[in-house]
N, C-alpha and C positions, 0 to 999 in steps of 0.2 A: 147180305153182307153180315159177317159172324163180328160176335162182341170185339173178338181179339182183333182183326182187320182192322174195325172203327178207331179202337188204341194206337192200332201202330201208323193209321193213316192221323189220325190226329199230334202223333211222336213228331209226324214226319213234317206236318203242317207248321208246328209251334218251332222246331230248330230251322227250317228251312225263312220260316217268314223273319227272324232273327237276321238271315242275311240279307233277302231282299229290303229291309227296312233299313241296316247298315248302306245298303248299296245306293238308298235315295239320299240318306243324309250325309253320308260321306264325304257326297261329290258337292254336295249344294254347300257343305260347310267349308270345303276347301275352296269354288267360288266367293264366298262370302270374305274368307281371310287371305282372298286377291291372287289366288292359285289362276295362273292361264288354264286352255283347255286341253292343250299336251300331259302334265301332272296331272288334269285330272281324268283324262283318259288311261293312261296309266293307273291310278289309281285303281277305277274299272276292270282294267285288265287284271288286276293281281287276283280277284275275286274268282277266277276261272285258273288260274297261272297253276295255285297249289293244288288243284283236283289233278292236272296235268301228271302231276309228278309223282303224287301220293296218290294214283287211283288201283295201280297193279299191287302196292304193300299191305293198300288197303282192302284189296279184294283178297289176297294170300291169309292176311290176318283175320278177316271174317272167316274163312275156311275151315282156320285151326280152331278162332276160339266163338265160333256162334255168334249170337245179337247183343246180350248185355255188354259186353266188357267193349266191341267198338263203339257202340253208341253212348258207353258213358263215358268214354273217353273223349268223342266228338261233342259232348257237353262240355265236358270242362272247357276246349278248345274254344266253342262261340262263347259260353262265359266271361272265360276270359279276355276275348277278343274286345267284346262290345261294353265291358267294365272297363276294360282299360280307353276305352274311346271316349266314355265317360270322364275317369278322372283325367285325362291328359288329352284334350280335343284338340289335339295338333297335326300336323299333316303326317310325318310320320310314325305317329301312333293309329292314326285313321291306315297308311297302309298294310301297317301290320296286323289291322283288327281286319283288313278285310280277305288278308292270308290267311290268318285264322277260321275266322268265321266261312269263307270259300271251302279253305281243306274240312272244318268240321261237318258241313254240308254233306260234300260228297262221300267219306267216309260211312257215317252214319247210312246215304242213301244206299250203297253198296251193302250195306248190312240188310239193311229192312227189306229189300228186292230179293235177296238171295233165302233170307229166312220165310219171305210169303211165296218166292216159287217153290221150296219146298216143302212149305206146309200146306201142298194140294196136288194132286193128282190130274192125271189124263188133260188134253191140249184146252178144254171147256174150259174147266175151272184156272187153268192159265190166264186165258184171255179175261176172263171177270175179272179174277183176282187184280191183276196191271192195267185191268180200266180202272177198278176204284183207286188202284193205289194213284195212277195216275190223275186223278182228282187233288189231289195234295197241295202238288204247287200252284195247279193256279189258284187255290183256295191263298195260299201263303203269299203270292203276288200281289193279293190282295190288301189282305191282313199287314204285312210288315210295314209298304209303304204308308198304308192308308193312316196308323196306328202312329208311325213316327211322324207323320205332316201334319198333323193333328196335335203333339205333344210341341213340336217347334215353335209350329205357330199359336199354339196357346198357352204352353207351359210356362211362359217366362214373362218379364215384366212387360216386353214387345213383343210381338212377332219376328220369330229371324233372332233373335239376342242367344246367346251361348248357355243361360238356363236351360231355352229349351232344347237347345240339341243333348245338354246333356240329361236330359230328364228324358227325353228318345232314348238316346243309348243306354240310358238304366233299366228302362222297361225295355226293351231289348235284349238286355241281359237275363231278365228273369225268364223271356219265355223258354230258352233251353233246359231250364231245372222241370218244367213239367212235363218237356218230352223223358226227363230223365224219369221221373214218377208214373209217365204211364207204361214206358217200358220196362221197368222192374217186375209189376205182375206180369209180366207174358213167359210164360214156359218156354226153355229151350228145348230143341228140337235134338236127337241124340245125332253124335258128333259122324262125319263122313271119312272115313280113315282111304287112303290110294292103296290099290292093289297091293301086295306085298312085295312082289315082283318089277315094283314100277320104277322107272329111274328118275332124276333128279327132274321138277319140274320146272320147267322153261315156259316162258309165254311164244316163245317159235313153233313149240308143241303144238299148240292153240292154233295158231294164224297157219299151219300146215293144212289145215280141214278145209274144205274148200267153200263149204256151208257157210263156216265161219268167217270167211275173209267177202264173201256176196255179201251176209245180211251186216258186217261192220262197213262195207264201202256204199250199201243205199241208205243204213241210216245216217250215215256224213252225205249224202247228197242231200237228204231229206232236213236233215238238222241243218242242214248251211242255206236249203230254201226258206226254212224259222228264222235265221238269223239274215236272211236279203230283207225280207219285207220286214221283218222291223227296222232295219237301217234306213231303206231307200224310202216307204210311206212317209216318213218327215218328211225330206226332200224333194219330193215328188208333190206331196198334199202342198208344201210352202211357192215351188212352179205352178202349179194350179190358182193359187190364192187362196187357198184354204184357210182358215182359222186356225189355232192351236187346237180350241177342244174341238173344232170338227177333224181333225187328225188323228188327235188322242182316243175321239169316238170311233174312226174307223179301227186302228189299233186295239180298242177295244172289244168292238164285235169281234174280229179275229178271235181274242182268247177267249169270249163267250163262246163262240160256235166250238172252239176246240174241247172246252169243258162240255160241250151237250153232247158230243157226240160220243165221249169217255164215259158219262151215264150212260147213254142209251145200249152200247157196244155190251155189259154184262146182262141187256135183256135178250141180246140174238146173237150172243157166243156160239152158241151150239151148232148157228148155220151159217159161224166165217168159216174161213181158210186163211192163215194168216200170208200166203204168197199173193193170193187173191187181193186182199184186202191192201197189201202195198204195192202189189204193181197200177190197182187201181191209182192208189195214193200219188203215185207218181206220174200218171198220168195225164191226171186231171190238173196236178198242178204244174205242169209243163205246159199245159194249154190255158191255165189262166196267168200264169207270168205271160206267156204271149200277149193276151189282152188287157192288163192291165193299164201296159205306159198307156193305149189308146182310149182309154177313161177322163174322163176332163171332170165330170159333174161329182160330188160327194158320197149323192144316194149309189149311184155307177159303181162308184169306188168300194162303197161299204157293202156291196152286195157282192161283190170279189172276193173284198176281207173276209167276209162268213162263208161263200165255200172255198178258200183256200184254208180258213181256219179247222172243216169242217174235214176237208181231205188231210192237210196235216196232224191234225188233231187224233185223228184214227192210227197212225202209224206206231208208235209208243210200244200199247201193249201189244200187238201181234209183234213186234220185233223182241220184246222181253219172255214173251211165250218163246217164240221158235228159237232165242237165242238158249231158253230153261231146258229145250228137247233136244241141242244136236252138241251139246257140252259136258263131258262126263260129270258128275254130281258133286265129286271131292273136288271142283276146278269152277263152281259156278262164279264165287265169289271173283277169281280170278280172271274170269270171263265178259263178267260184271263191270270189273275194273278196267278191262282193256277198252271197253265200249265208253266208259267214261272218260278217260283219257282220249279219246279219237275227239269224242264231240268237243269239251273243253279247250282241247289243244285248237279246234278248228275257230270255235268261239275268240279265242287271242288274238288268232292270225286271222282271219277271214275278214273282220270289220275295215282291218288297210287295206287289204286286197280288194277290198270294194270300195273305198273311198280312190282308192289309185287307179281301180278299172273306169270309174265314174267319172272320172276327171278327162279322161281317153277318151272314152265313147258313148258319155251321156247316160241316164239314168233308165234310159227306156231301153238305149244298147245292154247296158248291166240285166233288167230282166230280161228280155230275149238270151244274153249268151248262159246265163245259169237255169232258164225252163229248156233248152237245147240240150244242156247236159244232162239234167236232171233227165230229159223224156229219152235220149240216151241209155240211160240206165234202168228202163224198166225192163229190158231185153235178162238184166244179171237179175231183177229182183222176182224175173218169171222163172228164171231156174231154182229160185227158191219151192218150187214146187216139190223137188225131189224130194223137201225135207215134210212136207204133209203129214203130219199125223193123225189126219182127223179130226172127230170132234168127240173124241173118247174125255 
């Protein structure tokens, strides 16, 4: 891993943990000042809402103007966001900070993906490059909440008292200024101008390629099996009798196996396939949502968590590699954008859709009909093979 990588994956860790650290306190501060769990699920939702809408403007505008100028712009965004949650810790300035601080997110990440798949060559250095980057978040999943529950509960004359939330959301705010200071020394990459001859670009352009319409509809099966098991393991671990932190622990291991396997993946780049590598993905985790509901015991459960963590966890970069090889190069960013609009948008809606299906047909019916689908779909993410480029 080169100097500059480390920079931009550390850019991405300090604005990204800025929202997950908003996203804990948000919601806990709105409980606090007698918010039911409709507002504050809401609330939740808005954090994904603006990626929705700003993810295609914002992949067109990395296109034109390269890394600096969107990623300082998605600075000021969560600055602003989680400054004003600070001085006005009301519910709806907590919504708007989490529109903010959501859109700045994705923005930014739309930039920094688009400028490290091009600043590397041949399908190897793809896949490395979007394992490490993909180390990020869950590094920031870390860091933001851990950071603001810590300043809550100790910042202030009590635990829980409105000092300390706003002493979270001030340090909160400053972490976005040093992604802004490590991305300034990164050199931009010289700009990608379209053919001369090319006509106005559309994102139909895009979703016409057939490539690109496979690896956008197994990463939304794949991404919507990340967001079942985090939903349903509460509920399911609270049917069992589980404890909270033995839940939290299983949830746990999950993002642990998924971060080990995002190391491991830049030491045997050389001998994936990224078709390979997600048809497995979807395989395996079509056959463990089968076995899951029939898990009763914790240890049972947590050995699930880690190879579904370990088979989801793999998918990322090979889908950010094969999506860098089959999209013309003035259009990554744009491309980028589409992909984050699909997850996000699914993020919104998905959570009702499983609390509605679950109410139907039970939490063990929920995983069985989405490992059905999901093992459905390894038939589209095996025609990804057509797009193979090796391990050049």
């Amino acid at each position: 891993m080169t100097l500059a990588l480390a920079r931009l994956i550390l850019a991405q860790i300090c604005l990204h943990a800025c929202m997950t650290g908003l996203r804990l306190a948000s919601p806990l501060l709105a409980l606090k000042a007698g918010y039911s769990t409709f507002p504050v699920g809401f609330l939740l939702a808005l954090f994904a809402l603006t990626q929705v809408f700003l993810a295609l403007p914002a992949g067109r505008f990395a296109d034109r103007n390269g890394l600096r100028l969107p990623v300082t712009g998605s600075v000021a965004m969560a600055v602003l966001g989680a400054g004003l949650a600070a001085v006005f810790p009301v519910y709806p300035v907590l919504c708007l900070s989490a529109l903010l601080s959501g859109g700045a997110t994705g923005i930014a990440l739309i930039a920094l993906q688009r400028h490290v798949g091009r600043a590397v060559e041949g399908s190897t250095q793809l896949k490395q490059v979007f394992s490490w980057l993909a180390m990020g978040p869950a590094v920031s999943n870390f860091i933001g909440p851990f950071g603001a529950g810590l300043l809550i509960d100790y910042a202030g004359a009590a635990p829980g008292d409105i000092f300390g939330y706003r002493a979270a959301f001030a340090m909160l705010a400053v972490l976005p200024l040093l992604t802004w200071a490590l991305v300034r020394g990164v050199q931009e990459l010289p700009p990608i101008h379209p053919p001369a001859n090319a006509a106005k670009a559309r994102v139909w352009d895009l979703l016409h390629d057939p490539m690109l319409r496979r690896l956008l509809l197994v990463n939304w099966f794949l991404s919507s099996s990340w967001d079942v098991h985090t939903f349903v393991v509460p509920i399911l671990g609270h049917e069992r009798g589980l404890s909270a932190s033995t839940i939290g622990t299983i949830l746990g291991v999950f993002a642990i196996a998924a971060a080990v396997v995002r190391m491991v993946m830049p030491l045997v780049a050389q001998h994936l396939r990224e078709w390979a590598v997600i048809t497995s993905a979807m395989g395996a985790t079509a056959l463990l949502f089968a076995a899951y509901p029939l898990l009763h015991g914790a240890v049972a459960m947590g050995a699930c968590s880690v190879l579904l963590g370990l088979a989801l966890g793999s998918v990322q970069p090979m889908v950010m590699s094969t999506l860098h090889q089959i999209t013309p190069e003035h259009r990554h960013g744009e491309a980028l954008g589409l992909r984050l609009m699909t997850i996000n948008a699914s993020s919104v809606m998905m959570p009702m859709l499983f609390g509605l299906a679950s109410a139907y047909i039970g939490v063990a019916g929920l995983f069985w009909v989405v490992g059905a689908v999901v093992g459905s779909g390894t038939r589209t993410a095996w025609q990804l093979k057509t797009a193979d480029f090796g391990a050049s």
